[in-house]
C-alpha positions, 0 to 999 in steps of 0.5 A, spaced: 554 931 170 556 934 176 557 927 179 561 925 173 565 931 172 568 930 179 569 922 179 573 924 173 578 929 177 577 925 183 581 919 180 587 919 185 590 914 188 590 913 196 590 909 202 584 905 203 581 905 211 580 897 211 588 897 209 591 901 214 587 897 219 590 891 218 597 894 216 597 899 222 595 895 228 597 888 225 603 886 220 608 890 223 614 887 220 621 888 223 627 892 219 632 889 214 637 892 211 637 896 205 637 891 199 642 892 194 640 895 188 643 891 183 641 884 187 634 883 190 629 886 185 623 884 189 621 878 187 618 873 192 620 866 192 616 861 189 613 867 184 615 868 177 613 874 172 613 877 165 620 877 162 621 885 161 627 887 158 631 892 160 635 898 157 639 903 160 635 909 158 627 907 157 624 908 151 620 914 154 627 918 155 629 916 148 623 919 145 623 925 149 629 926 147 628 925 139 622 930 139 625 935 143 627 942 141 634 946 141 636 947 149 630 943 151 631 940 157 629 933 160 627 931 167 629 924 168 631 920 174 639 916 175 640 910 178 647 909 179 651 902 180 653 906 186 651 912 190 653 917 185 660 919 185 662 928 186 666 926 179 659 924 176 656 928 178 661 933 176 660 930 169 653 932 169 653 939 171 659 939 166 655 937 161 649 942 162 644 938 166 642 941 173 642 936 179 634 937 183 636 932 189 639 926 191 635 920 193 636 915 199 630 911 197 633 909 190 641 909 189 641 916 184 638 923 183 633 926 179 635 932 175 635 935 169 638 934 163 639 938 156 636 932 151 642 933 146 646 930 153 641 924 153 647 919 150 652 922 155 648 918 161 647 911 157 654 912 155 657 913 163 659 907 167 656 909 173 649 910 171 644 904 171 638 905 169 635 912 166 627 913 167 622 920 165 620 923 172 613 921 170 607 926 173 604 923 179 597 925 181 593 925 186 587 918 186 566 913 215 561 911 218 558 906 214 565 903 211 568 904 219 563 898 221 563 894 213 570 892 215 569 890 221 574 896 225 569 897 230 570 890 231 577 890 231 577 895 236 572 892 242 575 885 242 582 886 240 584 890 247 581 897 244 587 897 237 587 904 235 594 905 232 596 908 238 603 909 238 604 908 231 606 913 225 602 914 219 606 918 214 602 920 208 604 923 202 600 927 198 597 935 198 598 936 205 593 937 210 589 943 213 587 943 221 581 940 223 578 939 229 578 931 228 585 932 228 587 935 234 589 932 240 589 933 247 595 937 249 601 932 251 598 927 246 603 927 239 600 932 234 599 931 226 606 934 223 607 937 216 613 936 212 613 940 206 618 937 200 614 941 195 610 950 197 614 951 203 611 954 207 610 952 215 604 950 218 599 945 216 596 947 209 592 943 204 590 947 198 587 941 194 583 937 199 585 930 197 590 929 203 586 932 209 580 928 206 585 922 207 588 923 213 581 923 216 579 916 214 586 914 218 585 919 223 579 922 225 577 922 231 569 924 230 570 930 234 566 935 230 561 930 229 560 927 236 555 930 243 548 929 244 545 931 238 549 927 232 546 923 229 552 920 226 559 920 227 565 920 223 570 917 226 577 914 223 580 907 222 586 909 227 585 915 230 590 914 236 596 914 231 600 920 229 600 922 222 605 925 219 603 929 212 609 929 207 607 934 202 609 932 196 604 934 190 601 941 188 595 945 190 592 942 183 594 935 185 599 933 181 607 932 182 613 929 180 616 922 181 622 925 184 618 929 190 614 923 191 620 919 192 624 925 196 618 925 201 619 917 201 627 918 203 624 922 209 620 917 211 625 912 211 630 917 214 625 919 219 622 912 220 625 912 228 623 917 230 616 918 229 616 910 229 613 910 222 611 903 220 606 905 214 606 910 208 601 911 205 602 913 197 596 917 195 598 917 188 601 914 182 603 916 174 601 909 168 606 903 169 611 906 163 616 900 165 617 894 170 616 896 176 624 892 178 627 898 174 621 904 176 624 908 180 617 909 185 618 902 185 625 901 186 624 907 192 616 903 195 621 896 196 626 900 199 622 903 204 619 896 206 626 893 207 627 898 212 620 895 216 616 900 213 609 896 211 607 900 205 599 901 202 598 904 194 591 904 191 590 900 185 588 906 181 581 909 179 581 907 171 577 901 171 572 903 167 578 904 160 577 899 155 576 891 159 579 895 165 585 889 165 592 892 166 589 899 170 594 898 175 597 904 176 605 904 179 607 904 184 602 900 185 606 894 181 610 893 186 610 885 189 612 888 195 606 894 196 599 893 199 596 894 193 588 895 194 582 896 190 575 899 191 568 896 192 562 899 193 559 897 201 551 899 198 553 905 205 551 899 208 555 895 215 553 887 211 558 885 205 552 882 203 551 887 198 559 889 196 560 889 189 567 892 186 567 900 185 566 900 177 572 904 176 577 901 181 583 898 177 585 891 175 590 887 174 595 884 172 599 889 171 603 891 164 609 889 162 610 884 168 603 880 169 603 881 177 597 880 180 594 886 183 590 888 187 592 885 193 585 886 197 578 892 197 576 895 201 571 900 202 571 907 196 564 909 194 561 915 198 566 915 203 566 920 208 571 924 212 574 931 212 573 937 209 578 942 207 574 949 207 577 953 201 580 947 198 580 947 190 576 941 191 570 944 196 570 951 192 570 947 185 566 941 187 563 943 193 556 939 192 558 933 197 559 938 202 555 935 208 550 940 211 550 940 219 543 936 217 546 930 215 549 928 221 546 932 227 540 934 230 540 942 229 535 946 226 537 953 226 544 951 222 541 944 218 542 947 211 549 950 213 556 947 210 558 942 216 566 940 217 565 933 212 565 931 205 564 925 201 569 922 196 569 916 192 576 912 188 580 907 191 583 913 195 577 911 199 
């Protein structure tokens, strides 16, 4: 029952080792500009998808909206035909609505709207579309060897990711020894979009679990009595951890979106070329129209290689049509889970029976585009994290990965997760 109950809470949406492999070392696009929103809509040439009607102000607004009580207020995110205008904005504060935060990833805002005022946006020329800030939530040694990193990294010159930044959005990260470099080596930074306190700081555990499988570095279970070493894929790149959901595990559109704005704006600097979006809310539009969508095309525009996870509801109804957004988008890597038998051959894998398919709702487009290993994967624990106090039976005991009698029953530095976040 236990098991059961922590697949359940653990159905959160991350990145997938073999994708961060592949797009961190090897498909490193250049940057382009930043595509207009009302033109390119992210469709590929020669590819078509379902029609999806579009309104103004989605159905889901509408109806919170109709249902809503006197005074309630509506969070909703803008997108304007142009950057918003202060004369727009104006409008909207006038009208009542507190504007949250302006966005770069999609051209518009995320506010909050008095629901009685819903009809003032539909009816102002300056605004494009209308969606709901939906809620998000969050979704080695054996999977290292099953996609062949170890491979990748004797016979290709050593590729490590060495030299490139990872951002991840998620709950943050908490310090960990497989985390730290050796002084003058970039160090693992934090950016806090939601709890703003400084330092690194993880008080669900999904994020520093995410950031182990990119980025450890096996420290705490390498020397002369281990027995087995958790390493990750990438473990010379430098991973910048944007802290966009709550200690529960869950957030809003508009936070992820924000932290997707900092990437881009930041993406020079550390030489951001992934983002990893550990999360994802139902597709409730099409993804040319969903904000996240919208913001996910934008970051690849500008040369940013973006992976997303499938989603962990495979096992809801005939498991067609799961995919949840921004996993939608044709432009993201979209990547689904398989169960490697904890063994290094393929000949035994098997699709994750709760890793989600596709196509996707309203549009049709085919996801996911590749697995990669998500059942029992190892990475780092986060000690005193809602996840290793709640669910604290995958904790790995010293005696799981290290000849050391006298601390064998002990909790150890690791814990193992299963999800297409694997």
């Amino acid at each position: 029952m236990k098991s059961n109950q922590l697949r359940s809470v653990l159905s959160r949406k991350s990145l997938v080792a073999g994708a961060i492999l592949a797009v961190a070392l090897f498909l490193l696009p250049s940057a382009s500009p930043l595509s207009a929103q009302g033109g390119d809509k992210g469709k590929t040439a020669g590819t078509s998808y379902g029609k999806a009607v579009k309104e103004k102000v989605t159905k889901d607004v509408l109806d919170k909206a109709r249902d809503a009580g006197p005074g309630e207020m509506i969070s909703v995110i803008v997108q304007t035909t142009t950057d918003p205008s202060a004369e727009h904005l104006g409008r909207m504060r006038g009208h009542g609505a507190s504007i949250k935060k302006q966005h770069k990833a999609i051209r518009g805002y995320s506010a909050r709207v008095p629901a009685s005022e819903i009809q003032s946006l539909e009816d102002d020329p300056e605004v494009d579309h209308v969606s709901i800030d939906a809620p998000v939530s969050a979704h080695m040694d054996n999977a290292f060897r099953a996609i062949n990193a170890d491979q990748a990294f004797l016979n290709l010159g050593g590729f490590d990711g060495q030299g490139i930044g990872i951002a991840i959005v998620d709950t943050g990260v908490q310090s960990h020894q497989d985390l730290q470099r050796p002084a003058g080596s970039p160090q693992i930074i934090e950016v806090e979009i939601v709890n703003h306190e400084p330092g690194l700081m993880d008080y669900f555990g999904h994020g520093t679990h995410v950031a182990g499988i990119i980025n450890g570095s096996g420290a705490a279970s390498s020397g002369l009595l281990t027995f087995r070493t958790f390493k990750g894929i990438a473990p010379g790149a430098q991973v910048i951890s944007i802290r966009a959901l709550n200690s529960d595990g869950s957030g809003f559109t508009s936070d992820v979106i924000a932290g997707i704005d900092w990437a881009i704006a930041n993406k020079s600097t550390y030489n951001i070329r992934v983002l990893n979006l550990s999360l994802g809310h139902p597709v409730f539009e099409s993804f040319q129209t969903d904000p996240l969508c919208v913001a996910v095309r934008n970051a690849v525009n500008q040369g940013i290689v973006v992976v997303v996870a499938a989603g962990n509801d495979g096992a809801v109804g005939s498991g067609f049509g799961t995919v949840t957004s921004p996993g939608n988008e044709p432009r993201a890597i979209t990547v689904g889970s398989m169960d490697d038998g904890n063994t290094a051959t393929t000949l035994d894998d098997v699709p994750s029976w709760f890793s989600a398919r596709g196509p996707s709702l309203i549009d049709y487009v085919v996801k996911p585009d590749l697995v990669a290993p998500g059942t029992r994967i190892v990475s780092l624990r986060a000690p005193t994290s809602y996840l290793d106090v709640n669910y604290h039976a995958p904790t790995l005991k010293f005696g799981d990965y290290r000849t050391d009698p006298v601390n064998a029953l002990n909790d150890g530095s690791y814990y193992e997760l299963s999800g297409t976040s694997m």
